[in-house]
C-alpha positions in Angstrom: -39.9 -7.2 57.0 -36.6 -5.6 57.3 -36.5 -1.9 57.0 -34.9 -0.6 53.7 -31.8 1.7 53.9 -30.9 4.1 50.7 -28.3 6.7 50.6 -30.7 9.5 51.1 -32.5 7.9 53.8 -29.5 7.4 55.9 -28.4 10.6 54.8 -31.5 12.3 56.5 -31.3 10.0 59.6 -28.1 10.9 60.3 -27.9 14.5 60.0 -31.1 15.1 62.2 -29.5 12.6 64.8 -26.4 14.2 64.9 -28.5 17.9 65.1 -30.3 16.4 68.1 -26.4 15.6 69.6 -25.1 19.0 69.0 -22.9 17.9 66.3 -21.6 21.2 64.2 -22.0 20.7 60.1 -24.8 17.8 61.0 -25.6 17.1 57.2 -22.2 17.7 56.0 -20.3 15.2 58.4 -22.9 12.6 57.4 -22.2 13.0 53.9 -18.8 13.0 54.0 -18.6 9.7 56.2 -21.2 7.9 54.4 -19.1 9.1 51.0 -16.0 7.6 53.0 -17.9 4.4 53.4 -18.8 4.3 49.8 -15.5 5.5 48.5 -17.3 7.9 46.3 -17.9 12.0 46.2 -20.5 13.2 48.5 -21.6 14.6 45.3 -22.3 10.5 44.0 -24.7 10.5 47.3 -27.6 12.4 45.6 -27.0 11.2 42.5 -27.5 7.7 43.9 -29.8 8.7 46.8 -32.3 5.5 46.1 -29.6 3.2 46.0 -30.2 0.6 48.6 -27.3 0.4 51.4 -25.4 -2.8 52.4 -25.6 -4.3 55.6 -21.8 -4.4 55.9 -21.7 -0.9 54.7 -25.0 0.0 57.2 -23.0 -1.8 59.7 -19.5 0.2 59.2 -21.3 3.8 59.1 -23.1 3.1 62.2 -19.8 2.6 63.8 -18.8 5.7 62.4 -21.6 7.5 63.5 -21.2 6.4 67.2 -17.7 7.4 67.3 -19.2 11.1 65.9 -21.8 11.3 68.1 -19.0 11.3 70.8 -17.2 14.0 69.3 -14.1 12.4 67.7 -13.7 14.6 64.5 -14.4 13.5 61.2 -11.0 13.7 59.9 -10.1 11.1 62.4 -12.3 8.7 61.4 -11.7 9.0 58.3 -8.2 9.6 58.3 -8.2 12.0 56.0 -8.1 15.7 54.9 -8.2 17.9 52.2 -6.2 20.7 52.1 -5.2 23.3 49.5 -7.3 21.0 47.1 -4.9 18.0 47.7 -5.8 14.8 49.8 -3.7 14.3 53.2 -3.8 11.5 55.9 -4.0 12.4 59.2 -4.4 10.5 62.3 -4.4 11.5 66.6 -0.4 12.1 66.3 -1.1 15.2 63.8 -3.4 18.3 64.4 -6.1 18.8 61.8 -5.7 20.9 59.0 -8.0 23.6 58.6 -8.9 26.5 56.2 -7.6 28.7 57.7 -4.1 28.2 57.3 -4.9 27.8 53.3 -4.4 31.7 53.9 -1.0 31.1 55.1 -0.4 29.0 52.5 -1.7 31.0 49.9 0.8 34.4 51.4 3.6 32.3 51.0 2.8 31.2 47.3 2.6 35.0 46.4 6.0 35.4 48.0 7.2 33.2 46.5 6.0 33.7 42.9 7.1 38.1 43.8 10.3 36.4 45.4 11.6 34.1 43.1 12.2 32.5 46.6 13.4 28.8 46.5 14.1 27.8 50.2 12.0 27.5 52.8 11.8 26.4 56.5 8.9 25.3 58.3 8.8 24.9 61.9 5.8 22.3 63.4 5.5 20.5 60.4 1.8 18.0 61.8 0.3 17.0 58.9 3.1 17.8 56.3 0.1 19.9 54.8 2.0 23.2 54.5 5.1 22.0 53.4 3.4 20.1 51.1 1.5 22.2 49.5 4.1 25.1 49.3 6.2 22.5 47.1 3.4 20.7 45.5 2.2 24.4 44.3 5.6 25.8 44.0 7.6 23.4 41.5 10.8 25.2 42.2 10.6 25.4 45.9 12.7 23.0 49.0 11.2 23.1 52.1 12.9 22.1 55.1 10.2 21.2 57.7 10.7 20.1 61.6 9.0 18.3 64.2 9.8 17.3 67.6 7.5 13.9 67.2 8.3 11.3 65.3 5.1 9.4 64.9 4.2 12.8 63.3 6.7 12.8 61.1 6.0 9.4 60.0 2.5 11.0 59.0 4.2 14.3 56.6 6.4 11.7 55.5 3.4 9.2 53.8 1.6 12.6 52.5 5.0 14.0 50.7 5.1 10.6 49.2 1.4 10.4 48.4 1.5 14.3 46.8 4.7 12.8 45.2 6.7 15.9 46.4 9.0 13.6 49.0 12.3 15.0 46.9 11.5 18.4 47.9 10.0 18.1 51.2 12.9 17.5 53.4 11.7 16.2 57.1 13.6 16.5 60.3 13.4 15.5 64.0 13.8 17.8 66.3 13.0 20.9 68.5 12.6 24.2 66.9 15.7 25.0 64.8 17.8 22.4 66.5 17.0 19.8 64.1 18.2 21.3 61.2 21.9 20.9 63.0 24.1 19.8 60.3 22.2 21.1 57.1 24.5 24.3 56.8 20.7 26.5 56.6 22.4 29.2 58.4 21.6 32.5 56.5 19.7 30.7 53.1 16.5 30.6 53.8 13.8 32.8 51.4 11.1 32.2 53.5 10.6 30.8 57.5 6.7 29.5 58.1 5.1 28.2 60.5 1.8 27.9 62.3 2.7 27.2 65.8 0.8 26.0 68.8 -1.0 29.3 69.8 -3.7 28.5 72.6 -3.3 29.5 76.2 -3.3 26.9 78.9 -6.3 29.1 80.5 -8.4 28.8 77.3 -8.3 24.7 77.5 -11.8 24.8 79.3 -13.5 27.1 76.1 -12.3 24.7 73.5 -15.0 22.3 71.2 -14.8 18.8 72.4 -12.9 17.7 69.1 -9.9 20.0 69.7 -9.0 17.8 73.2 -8.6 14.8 70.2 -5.9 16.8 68.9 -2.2 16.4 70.3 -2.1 19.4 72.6 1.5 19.5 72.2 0.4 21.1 68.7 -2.7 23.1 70.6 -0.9 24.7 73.1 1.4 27.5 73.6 2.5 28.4 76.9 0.5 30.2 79.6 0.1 32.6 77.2 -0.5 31.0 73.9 3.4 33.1 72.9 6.6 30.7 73.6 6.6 29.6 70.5 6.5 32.8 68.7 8.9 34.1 70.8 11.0 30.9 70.5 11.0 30.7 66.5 12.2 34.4 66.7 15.4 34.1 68.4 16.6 32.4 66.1 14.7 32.9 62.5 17.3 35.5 62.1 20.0 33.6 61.7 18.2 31.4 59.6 17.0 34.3 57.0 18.7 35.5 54.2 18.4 39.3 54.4 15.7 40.6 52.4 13.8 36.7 53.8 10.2 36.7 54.9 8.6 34.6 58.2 4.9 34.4 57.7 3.1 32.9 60.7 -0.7 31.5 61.7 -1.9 33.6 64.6 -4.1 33.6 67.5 -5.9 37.2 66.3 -7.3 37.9 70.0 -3.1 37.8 70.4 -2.0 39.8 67.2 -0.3 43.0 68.8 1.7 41.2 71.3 2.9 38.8 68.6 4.1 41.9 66.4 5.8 43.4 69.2 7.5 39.8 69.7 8.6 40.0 65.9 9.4 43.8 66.1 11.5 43.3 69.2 13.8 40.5 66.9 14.1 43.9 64.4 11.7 42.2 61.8 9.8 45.1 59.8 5.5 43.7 60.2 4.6 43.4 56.3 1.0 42.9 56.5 -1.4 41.2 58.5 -4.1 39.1 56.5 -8.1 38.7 58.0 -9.4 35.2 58.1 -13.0 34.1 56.7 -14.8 35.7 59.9 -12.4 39.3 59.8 -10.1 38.3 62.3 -6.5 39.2 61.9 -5.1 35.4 61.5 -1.9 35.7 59.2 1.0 38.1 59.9 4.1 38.3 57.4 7.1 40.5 58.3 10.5 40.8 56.7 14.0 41.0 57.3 
């Protein structure tokens, strides 16, 4: 007799297979592909926990488990992620988002909302998650965003669209500030955001297996995790009207040489905001 599958069996399976693999979040990354499988709320799983599983849906999950087991990150396989409370696509051209930039989102929504602030520029855009979010959450708000890969773009483009903000999320292709050639910016933007590529090429050999998934192009920084800081400032002042704001993502083992890089551009450091585990993640400086 074949063996019977329900939700909670597979459920329990799963997450002490993926503990014996080493897999962070065992229970939680079976729940939330199995949920994916379902289409339903991991909360549905334990509400339904004795409902018997398909064999084309026992069939896809497997698949999905093998493909965790390896260490390709959930958000790949699903091709999803929530951010800021709103649903995003995301696929190997776009870096994942994670919660910790929901800080720097949240630091430029009180700016914003102290600011009155209606323009702002976003350099890296991956996902499209913060400039998203910042006009999803901030009705009034244009955000010019950048990237210098277009398959990514093509990504922020379909989540504007799905987070039906796409007439206020204005995409360009390009490096740095060079793609916004031709939108007369110079000197109107409130607010310049960005969370760059900040790992050194030395650290490559300390990262998680699910980070060398990611486009290193968004992972990496420079010998020193800093040429992107240091690019972004030379010209965020020209950008800036004065009285603006540029509120970066951080690498916080890096925190003091990146305010002497935005010091050095005469920025004055407005605060500096702790992450989840107390480390110094979010810097905002002014004008």
């Amino acid at each position: 007799m074949a063996e019977t599958w329900t939700i909670g069996r597979m459920i329990d399976w799963t997450a002490e297979y993926f503990e014996r693999n080493n897999i962070p979040e065992s229970r939680i990354d079976a729940e939330v592909l199995l949920s994916h499988v379902l289409d339903c709320p991991r909360l549905e799983l334990y509400v339904k926990k004795d409902k018997e599983l398909s064999k084309n849906d026992i069939s896809k999950f497997k698949a999905f488990v093998i493909e965790r087991k390896n260490r390709k990150p959930v958000s790949y396989i699903t091709g999803e992620r929530e951010f800021m409370g709103l649903k995003f696509k995301v696929n190997p051209h776009t870096l994942i988002p994670r919660p910790e930039t929901e800080l720097l989102v949240e630091e430029v929504l009180k700016i914003v909302e102290n600011s009155k602030a209606k323009l702002v520029i976003e350099i890296g855009t991956g996902s499209g998650n913060i400039a998203v979010s910042i006009a999803k959450l901030s009705p009034a708000v244009t955000v010019y965003s950048a990237d210098s890969n277009i398959e990514t773009l093509r990504v922020a483009q379909a989540n504007a669209d799905l987070n039906g903000v796409s007439d206020r999320v204005i995409l360009e292709h390009g490096n740095l500030f060079d793609a916004f050639k031709g939108e007369c910016l110079e000197g109107k933007a409130d607010i310049i955001v960005s969370n760059p590529p900040y790992v050194a090429y030395s650290e490559k050999g300390l990262l998680a297996p699910e980070l060398l998934f990611e486009p290193q192009s968004a992972l990496f920084g420079g010998d020193d995790g800093l040429d992107f800081y240091k690019a972004i400032m030379c010209d965020a002042g020209k950008y800036l009207k004065k009285g603006g704001y540029i509120a970066f993502e951080m690498n916080s083992a890096k925190s003091s040489q990146i305010q002497k890089i935005i010091t050095d551009a005469g920025f004055k450091i407005e605060k500096v905001v702790n992450d989840y585990s107390g480390l110094e993640r979010i810097i905002i400086a002014s004008k």
